[in-house]
C-alpha positions in Angstrom: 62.7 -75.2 24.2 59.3 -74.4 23.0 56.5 -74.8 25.4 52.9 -75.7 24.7 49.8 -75.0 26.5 46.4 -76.5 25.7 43.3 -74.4 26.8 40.2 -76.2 27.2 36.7 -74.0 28.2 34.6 -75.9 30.7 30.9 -76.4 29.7 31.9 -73.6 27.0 27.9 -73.0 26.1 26.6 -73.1 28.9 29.4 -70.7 31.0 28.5 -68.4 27.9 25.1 -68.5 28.8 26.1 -68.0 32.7 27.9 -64.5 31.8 24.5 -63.0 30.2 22.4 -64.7 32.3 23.3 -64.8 35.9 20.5 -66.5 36.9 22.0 -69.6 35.6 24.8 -69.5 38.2 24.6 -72.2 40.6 21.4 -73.8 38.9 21.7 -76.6 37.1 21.8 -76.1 33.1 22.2 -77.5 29.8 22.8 -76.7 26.6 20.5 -77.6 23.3 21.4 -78.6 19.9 20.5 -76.4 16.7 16.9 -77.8 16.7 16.9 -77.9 20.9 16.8 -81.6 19.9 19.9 -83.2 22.7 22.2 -81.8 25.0 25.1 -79.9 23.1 27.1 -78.6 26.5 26.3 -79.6 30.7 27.7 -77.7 33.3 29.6 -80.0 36.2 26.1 -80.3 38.4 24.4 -81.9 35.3 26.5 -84.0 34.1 27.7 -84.9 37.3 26.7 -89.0 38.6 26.9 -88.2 42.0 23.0 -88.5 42.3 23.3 -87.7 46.4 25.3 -84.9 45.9 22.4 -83.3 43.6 23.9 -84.5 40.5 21.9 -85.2 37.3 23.9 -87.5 35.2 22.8 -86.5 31.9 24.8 -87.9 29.2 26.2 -85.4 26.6 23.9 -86.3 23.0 20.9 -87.2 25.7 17.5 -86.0 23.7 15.5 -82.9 25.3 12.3 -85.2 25.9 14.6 -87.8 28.2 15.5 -85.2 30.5 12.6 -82.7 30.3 11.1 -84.0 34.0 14.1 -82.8 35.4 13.2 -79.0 35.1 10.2 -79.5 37.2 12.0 -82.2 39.3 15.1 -80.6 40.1 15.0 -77.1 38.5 17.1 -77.7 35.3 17.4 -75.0 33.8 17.6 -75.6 29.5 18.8 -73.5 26.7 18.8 -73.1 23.3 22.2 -73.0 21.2 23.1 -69.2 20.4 26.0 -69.5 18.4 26.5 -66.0 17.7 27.0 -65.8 21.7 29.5 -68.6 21.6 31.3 -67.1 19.0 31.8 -63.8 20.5 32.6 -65.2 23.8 35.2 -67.4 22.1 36.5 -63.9 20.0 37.1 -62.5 23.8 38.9 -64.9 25.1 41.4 -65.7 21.8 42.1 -61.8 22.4 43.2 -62.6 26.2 44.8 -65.5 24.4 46.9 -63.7 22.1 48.7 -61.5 25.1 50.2 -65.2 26.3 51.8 -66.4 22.8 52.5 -65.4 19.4 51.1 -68.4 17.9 47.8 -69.9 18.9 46.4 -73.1 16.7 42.1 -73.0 16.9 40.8 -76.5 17.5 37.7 -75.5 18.1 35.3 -72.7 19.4 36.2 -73.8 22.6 39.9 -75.5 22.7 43.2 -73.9 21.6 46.7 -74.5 21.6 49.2 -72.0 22.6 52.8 -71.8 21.3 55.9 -70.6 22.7 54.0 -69.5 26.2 56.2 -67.4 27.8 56.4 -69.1 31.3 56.0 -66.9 34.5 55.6 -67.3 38.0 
């Protein structure tokens, strides 16, 4: 019986970011469109509604100039989009990928589905 897995990177920009950047652990951060015009990628604190628990609750697609206050406010931390980052990060983990299953389907630079994963425990 064939078994499928479905791997889905969280906040895929900005955890790319995160690894070059360490500064941008534990902050909260978002990622910009092409233009920096809205918010491409959030990590959990920033997107998160829990408003007492320090979240931010910035809608994905939310324009820059909305939520500009909050870098002064509450330290948001912004980026622009390097998609020759994203890319290589995403080459690095299909190679990790690869070692699971003999057949991976790309649905995105960030999702993939894996075929035939050999299941171990």
């Amino acid at each position: 019986m064939a078994v499928f897995c479905l791997v889905d990177c969280d906040c895929f920009y900005v955890s790319a970011e995160r690894l070059f950047d360490p500064t941008l652990i534990g902050v909260p951060v978002v990622a910009l469109s092409n233009s920096d015009g809205c918010v491409v990628s959030r990590c959990p604190i920033a997107k998160s509604k829990d408003i007492a628990g320090g979240g931010l609750a910035i809608k994905m697609g939310a324009p820059f100039f909305e939520i500009k206050h909050l870098m002064k406010s509450h330290g948001l931390r912004v980026v622009s989009s390097n998609y020759a980052l994203y890319q290589e990060v995403s080459n690095r983990v299909m190679r990790v990928l690869e070692t699971f299953a003999p057949k991976i389907e790309v649905y995105s630079i960030d999702k993939n589905k894996l075929h035939t994963v050999d299941v171990q425990s």
